[in-house]
C-alpha positions as CSV (number, residue, x, y, z in Angstrom):
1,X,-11.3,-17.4,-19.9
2,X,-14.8,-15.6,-20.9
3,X,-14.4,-12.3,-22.1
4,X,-17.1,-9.5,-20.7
5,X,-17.5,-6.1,-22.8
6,X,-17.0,-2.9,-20.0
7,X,-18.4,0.4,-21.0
8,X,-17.4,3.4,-19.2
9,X,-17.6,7.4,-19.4
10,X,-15.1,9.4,-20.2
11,X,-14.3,13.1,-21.0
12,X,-13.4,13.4,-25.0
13,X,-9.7,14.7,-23.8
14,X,-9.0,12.0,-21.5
15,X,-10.2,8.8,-23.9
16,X,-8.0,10.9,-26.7
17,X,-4.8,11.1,-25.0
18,X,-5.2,7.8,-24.0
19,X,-5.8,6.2,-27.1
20,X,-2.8,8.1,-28.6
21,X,-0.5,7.0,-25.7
22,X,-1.6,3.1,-26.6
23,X,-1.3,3.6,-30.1
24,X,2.4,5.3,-29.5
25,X,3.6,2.2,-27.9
26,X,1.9,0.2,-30.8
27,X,-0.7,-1.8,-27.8
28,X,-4.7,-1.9,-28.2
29,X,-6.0,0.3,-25.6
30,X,-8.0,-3.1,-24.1
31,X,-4.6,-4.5,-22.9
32,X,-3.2,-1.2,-20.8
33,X,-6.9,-1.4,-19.5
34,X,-6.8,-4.8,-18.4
35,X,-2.9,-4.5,-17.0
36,X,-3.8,-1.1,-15.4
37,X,-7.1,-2.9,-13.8
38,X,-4.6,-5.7,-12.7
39,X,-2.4,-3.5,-11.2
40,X,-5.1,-1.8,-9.4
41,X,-6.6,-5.2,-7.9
42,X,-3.2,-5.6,-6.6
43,X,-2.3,-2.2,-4.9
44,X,-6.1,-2.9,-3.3
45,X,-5.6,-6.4,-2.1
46,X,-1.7,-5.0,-0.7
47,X,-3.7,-2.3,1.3
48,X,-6.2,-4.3,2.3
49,X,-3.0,-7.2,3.6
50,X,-1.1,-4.2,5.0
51,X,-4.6,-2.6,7.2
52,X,-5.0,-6.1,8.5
53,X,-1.2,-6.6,9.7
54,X,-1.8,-2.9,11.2
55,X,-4.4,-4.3,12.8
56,X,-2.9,-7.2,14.3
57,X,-0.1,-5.4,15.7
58,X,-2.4,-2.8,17.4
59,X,-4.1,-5.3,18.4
60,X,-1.1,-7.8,19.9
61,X,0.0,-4.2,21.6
62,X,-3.1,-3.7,23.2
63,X,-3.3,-7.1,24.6
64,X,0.3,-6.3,26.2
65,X,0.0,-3.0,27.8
66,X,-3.6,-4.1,29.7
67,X,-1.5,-7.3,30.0
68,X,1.1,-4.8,31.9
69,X,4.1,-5.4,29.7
70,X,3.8,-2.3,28.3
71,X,6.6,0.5,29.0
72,X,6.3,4.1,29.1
73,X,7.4,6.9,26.4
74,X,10.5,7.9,28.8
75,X,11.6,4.4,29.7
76,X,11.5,3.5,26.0
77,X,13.3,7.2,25.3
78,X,16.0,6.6,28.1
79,X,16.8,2.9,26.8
80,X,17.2,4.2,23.4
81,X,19.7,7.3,24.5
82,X,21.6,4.8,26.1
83,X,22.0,2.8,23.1
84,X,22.5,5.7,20.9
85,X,25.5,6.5,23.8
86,X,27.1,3.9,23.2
87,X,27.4,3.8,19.5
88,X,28.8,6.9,19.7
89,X,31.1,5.4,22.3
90,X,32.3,3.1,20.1
């Protein structure tokens, strides 16, 4: 794997306290960059998978209610009141 230098901005405070965080935990300040870009890439791609489900549910719902299978907030709130009765029943 190439290696690529990355030069960035910071204020004086922030690249301090980092550094002495790394050096506390005896790691060069490149690694918990590249695990902390990592883990960013990660969260990013998880959004971006979890938007698209979103989407595709939305979308699948859509398609059923102009389809006409949809049901109304009251006859899905009276289905569930009767299946919350008879828990309790039970």
């Amino acid at each position: 794997m190439s290696k690529a230098v990355f030069t960035m901005k910071l204020e004086a405070e922030l690249r301090h306290e980092f550094m002495t965080e790394a050096a506390n935990e005896d790691r060069p300040a490149s690694q918990v960059m590249r695990e902390l870009m990592r883990d960013y890439i990660a969260q990013r791609r998880q959004a971006r998978e979890y938007d698209a489900y979103l989407l595709r549910k939305v979308e699948a719902a859509r398609i059923s209610m102009r389809a006409g299978r949809g049901r109304s907030d009251d006859e899905v709130e009276a289905e569930f009141a009767a299946k919350r009765d008879q828990v309790a029943a039970d």
